[in-house]
C-alpha positions in Angstrom: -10.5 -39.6 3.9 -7.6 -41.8 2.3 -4.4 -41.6 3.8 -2.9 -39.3 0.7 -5.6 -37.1 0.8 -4.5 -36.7 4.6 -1.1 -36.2 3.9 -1.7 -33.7 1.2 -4.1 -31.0 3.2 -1.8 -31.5 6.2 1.1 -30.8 3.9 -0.8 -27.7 3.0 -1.8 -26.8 6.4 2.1 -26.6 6.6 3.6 -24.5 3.7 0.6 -21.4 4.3 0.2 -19.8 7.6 -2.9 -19.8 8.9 -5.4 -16.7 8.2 -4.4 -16.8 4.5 -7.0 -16.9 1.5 -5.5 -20.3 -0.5 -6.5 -19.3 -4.6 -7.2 -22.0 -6.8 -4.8 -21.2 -9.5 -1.7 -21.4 -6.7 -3.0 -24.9 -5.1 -3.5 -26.5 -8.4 0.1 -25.4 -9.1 0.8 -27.6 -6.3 -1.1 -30.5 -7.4 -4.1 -30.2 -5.6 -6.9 -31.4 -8.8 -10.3 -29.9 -8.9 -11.5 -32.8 -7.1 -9.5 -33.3 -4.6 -9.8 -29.4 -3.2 -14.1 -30.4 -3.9 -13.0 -33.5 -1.2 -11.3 -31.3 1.0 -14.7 -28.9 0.8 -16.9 -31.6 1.2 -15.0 -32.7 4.4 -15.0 -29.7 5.8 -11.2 -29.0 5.7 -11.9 -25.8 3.4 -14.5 -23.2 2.9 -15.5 -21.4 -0.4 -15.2 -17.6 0.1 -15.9 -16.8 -3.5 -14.8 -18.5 -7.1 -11.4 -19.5 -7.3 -10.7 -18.9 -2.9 -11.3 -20.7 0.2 -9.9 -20.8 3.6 -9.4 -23.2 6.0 -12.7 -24.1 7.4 -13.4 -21.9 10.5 -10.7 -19.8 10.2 -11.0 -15.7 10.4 -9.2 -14.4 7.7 -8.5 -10.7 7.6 -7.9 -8.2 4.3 -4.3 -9.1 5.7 -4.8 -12.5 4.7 -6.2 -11.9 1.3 -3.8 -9.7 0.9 -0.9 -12.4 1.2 -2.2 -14.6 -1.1 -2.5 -11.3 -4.0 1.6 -11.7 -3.2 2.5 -14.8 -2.5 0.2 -16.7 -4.4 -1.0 -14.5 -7.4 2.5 -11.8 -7.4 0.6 -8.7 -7.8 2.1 -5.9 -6.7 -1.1 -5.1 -4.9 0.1 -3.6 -1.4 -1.1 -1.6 1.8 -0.7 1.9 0.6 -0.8 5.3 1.7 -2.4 6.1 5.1 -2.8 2.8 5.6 1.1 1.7 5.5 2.2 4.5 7.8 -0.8 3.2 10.5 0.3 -0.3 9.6 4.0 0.9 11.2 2.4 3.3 13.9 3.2 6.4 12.0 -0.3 8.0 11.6 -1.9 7.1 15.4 -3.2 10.5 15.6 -5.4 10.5 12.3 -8.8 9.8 12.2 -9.8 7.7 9.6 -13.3 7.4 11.2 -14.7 4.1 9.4 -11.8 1.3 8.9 -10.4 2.7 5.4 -7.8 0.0 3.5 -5.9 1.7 1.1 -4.0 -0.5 -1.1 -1.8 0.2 -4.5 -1.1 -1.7 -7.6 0.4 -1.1 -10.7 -1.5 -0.4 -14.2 -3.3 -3.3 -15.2 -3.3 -5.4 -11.6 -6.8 -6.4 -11.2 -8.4 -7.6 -7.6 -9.8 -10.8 -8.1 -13.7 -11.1 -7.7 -13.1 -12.7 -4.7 -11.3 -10.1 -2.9 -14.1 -7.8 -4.2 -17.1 -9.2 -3.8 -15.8 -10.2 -0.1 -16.5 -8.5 2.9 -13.4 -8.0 4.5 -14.8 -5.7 7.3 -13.2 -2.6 6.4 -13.6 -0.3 3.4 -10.9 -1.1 0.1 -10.2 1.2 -2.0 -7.9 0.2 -4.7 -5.5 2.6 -6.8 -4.0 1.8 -9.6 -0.5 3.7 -10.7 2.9 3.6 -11.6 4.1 6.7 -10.0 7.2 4.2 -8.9 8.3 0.7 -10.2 6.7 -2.0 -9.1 8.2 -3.4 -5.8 10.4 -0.3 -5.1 10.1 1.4 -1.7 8.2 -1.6 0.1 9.2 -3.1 3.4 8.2 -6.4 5.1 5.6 -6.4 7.8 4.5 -9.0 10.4 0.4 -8.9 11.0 -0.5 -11.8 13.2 1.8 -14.1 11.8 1.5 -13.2 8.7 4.1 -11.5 6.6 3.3 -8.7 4.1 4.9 -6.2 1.6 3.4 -2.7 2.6 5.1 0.3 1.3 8.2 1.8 3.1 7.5 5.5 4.9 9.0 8.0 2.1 7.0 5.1 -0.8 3.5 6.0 1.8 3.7 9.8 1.5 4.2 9.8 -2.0 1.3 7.4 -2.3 -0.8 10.0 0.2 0.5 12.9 -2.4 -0.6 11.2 -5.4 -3.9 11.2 -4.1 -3.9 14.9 -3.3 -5.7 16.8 -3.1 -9.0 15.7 -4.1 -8.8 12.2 -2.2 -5.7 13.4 0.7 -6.1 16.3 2.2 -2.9 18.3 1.6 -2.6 19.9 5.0 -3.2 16.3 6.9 -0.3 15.6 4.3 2.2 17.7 5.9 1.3 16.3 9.2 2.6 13.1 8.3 5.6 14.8 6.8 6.4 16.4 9.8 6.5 12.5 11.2 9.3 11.1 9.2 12.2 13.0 10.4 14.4 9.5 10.4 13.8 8.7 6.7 17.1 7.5 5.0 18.0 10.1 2.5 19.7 8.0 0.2 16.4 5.8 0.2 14.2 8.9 -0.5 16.4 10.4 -3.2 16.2 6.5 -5.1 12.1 6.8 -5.0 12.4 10.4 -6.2 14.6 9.7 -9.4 12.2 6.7 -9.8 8.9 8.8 -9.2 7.0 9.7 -12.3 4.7 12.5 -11.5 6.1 15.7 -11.5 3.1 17.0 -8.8 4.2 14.5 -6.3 8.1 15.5 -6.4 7.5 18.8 -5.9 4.8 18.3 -2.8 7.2 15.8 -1.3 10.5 18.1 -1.5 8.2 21.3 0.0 6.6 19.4 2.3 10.0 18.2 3.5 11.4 21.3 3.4 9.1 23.0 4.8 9.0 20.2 8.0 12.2 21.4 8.2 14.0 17.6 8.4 17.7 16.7 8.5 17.8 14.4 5.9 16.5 17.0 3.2 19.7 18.8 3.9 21.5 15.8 1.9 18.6 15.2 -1.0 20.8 16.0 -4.7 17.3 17.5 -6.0 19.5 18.3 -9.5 19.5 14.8 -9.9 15.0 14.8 -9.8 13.4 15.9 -13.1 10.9 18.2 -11.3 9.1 18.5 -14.9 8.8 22.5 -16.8 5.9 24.4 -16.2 3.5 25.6 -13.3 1.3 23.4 -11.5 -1.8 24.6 -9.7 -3.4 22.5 -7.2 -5.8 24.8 -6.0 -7.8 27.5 -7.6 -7.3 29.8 -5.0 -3.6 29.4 -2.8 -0.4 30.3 -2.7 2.1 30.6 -5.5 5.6 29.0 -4.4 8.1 29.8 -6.8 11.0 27.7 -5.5 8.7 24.6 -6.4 6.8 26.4 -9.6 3.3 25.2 -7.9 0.1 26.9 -6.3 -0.3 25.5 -2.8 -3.3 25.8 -0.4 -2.8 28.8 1.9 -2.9 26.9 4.7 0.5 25.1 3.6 2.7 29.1 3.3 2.4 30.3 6.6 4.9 33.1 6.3 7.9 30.6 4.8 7.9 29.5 8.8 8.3 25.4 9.2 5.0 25.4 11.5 1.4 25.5 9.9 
């Protein structure tokens, strides 16, 4: 290989960590032609994982990886959602999730590139689209073997795990993890409430919080959260709770008491 060709992939090798997918579109911002990544292929410096991704050649890259370059590279707002945020900061060790379940988030309109789909990553993706909250509001930097990630933030994660109540989240595994985060920042939460747009997940979150019986509720200015007009029923057959206009599963109203 010619000395610039050398310089160039070590250059690379430098500015991404390792365990990182490298896109096509990002490296040709950086000046890497279509030959020269085809010389770097050929020589067995990178692998093809799909059109328009490779890795280094050899290395293991994770969905942590791919999901780097969706940020870095790409900036989608594609992140680690839900369940999988609050196990990603060691707030959900007592859930089963049985099979390795990825759940990531991304606004309207963020598509996952073939190659992220058509990829086995080793666990199973499922991909939400919404823009219950503004893209990039409510997420927190992780670290994941070296690499460095925006997953969303605790209070961003349950209202992700709400939004997918009840049919997808199981309501009462809902107020589990409620009953977790009993050092949320209330002036964070009330910013990602007046942000939220769904009505159901604003109510769920306040009663869930209320009903866990948390410190920080005590300070929440719910005046200031359009909690929508009307009744919402999310089951046929619960509990109606007045103070949040909604049916509930019955499991949820034990008696007004803070304990299910």
């Amino acid at each position: 290989m010619h000395t610039e060709n050398g310089s160039k992939i070590n250059k690379l090798m430098q500015i991404q960590p390792p365990g990182v997918v490298l896109t096509s579109s990002w490296l040709f911002k950086q000046g890497y032609s279509s030959e020269l990544l085809r010389t770097y292929r050929n020589s067995h410096w990178l692998h093809s994982i799909g059109n328009g991704a490779m890795t280094r050649y050899g290395d293991k890259v994770e969905y942590m990886g791919a999901v780097y370059s969706l940020q870095q590279q790409l900036n989608l707002s594609i992140h680690p959602a839900a369940k999988t945020a609050l196990a990603l900061m060691g707030k959900s060790h007592y859930l089963s999730f049985g099979r390795n379940v990825v759940y990531l988030f991304g606004n309207h309109g963020e598509r996952l590139p073939s190659w992220f789909i058509k990829h086995d990553w080793g666990v199973d993706i499922r991909y939400i689209t919404s823009n219950i909250l503004p893209a990039g509001k409510g997420l927190v930097e992780t670290e994941q073997k070296n690499i460095v990630i925006k997953i969303s933030s605790p209070a961003r994660a349950m209202m992700e795990c709400l939004y997918l109540s009840p049919n997808k989240q199981d309501l009462v595994e809902c107020f589990e993890i409620m009953e977790s985060l009993n050092n949320l920042n209330p002036a964070n939460v009330q910013e990602l409430l007046e942000n939220c747009n769904s009505v159901k997940v604003k109510r769920l979150f306040l009663f869930l919080a209320e009903k866990a019986g948390h410190a920080w509720f005590k300070h929440l200015n719910t005046k200031n959260i359009d909690m929508g007009s009307g009744k919402r029923s999310l089951v046929s057959d619960g509990v109606f709770v007045a103070a949040y206009n909604m049916t509930v599963p019955k499991e949820l109203e034990n008696d007004g008491t803070h304990r299910l």
